[in-house]
N, C-alpha and C positions, 0 to 999 in steps of 0.2 A: 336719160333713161335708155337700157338697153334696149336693141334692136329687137330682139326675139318677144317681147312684150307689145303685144297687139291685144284686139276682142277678140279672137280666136284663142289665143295661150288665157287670156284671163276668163275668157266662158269655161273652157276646160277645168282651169283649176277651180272654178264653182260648180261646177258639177261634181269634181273630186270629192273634193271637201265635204257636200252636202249628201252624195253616195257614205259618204267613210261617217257621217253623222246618223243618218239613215240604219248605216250597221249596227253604230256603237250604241244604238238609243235603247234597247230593251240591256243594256249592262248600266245605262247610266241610271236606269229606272229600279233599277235590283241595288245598284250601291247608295241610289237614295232613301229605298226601303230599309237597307242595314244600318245606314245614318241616324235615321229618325226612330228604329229598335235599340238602338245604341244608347242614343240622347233622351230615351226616356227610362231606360234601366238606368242612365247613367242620376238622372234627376232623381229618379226615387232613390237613389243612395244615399245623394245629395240630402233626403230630406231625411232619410234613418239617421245619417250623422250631426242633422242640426239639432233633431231632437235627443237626441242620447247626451251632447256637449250641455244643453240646454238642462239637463237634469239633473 
């Protein structure tokens, strides 16, 4: 294991990390609301074409 890897380097990088998570959280909450607008326009398509093939 390198030398520069102690509790000091590795506390850091968890505070990085969970800083850069902390930022990124209200974009990851906006791409899961366009997911789940998405996958239900995309179902109800889903369900216009099963009925029309069905007719």
């Amino acid at each position: 294991m390198p030398s520069w890897i102690n509790r000091q380097t590795l506390g850091w990088a968890a505070g990085a990390a969970g800083g850069l998570a902390l930022m990124l959280f209200p974009g990851s909450v906006i791409t899961l609301g366009i997911g789940i607008a998405l996958g239900y326009r995309g179902h109800s398509w889903l369900e216009q074409t099963e009925r029309s093939v069905q007719q």
